[in-house]
C-alpha positions, 0 to 999 in steps of 0.5 A: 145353596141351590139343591141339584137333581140327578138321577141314573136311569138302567134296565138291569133285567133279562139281558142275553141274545138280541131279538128281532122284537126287542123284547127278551126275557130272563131264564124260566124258573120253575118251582113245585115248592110253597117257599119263595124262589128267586127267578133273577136277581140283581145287583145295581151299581149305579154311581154314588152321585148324592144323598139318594132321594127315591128310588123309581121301579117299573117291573115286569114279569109274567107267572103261569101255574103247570095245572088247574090246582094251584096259584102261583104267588110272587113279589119284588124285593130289593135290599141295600147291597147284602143287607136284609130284603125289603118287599116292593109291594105286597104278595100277589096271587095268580089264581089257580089254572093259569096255565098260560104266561100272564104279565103284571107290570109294578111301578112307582116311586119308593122313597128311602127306608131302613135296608134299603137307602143307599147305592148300590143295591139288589133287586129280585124276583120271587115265586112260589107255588100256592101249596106243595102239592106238585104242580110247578109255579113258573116266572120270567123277568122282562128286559123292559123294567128298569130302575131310576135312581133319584140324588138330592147333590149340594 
């Protein structure tokens, strides 16, 4: 029996009004406190075609810091539907006096692992300030990232 590819491919992020650009991104949230927030979350629902056989991100966001002081941290997490969060990549610390948008982009393949291997899912940005000391860690989600979903069907 010959193994069949499919994949479902979707740019689940920063929807809202259309630009002139193309380019949209998801409401600012703003942040003074050391414990991570969620900028936006998620839930993609593609249709259950398979066994899923890895999971494809390219992610885009941009973080500042309201002050010279403190860094801004954050990270993608994704989880099967209401289960427990799993981290796409480690943390990532945007030095202190970054006071204007800075863009990072993760990409890649994840193959499947416990709390997240199935369809459908949640997916999530994460923020925090460096300390608690007041200034504000800001992030925003772009419409380009997207998700690609890769089945193995007999």
């Amino acid at each position: 029996m010959a193994l069949t590819v499919i994949e479902h491919i979707e740019h689940p992020l920063a929807k809202g009004n259309l630009t002139s650009d193309g380019v949209q991104w998801s409401a600012e949230k703003t942040t003074s406190t050391d414990g991570y927030e969620t900028v936006e979350e998620v839930t993609v629902n593609p249709p259950a075609l398979g066994a899923v056989k890895e999971f494809e991100f390219g992610l885009t966001c941009a973080v500042k810091s309201s002050g010279a002081a403190e860094s801004v941290l954050f990270k993608w997490q994704v989880r099967n539907s209401g289960g427990s969060w799993v981290d796409l990549h480690p943390e990532v610390t945007r030095s202190p006096n970054a006071s204007a948008y800075q863009e990072y982009t993760y990409s890649g393949r994840f193959k499947p692992v416990a709390d997240f291997n199935s369809v459908p899912f949640d997916l999530r940005l994460q923020i925090k300030s460096g300390a608690a000391g007041g200034e504000n860690a800001m992030g925003k989600t772009k419409n380009s990232s997207y998700v690609r979903v890769i089945y193995a069907a007999s």
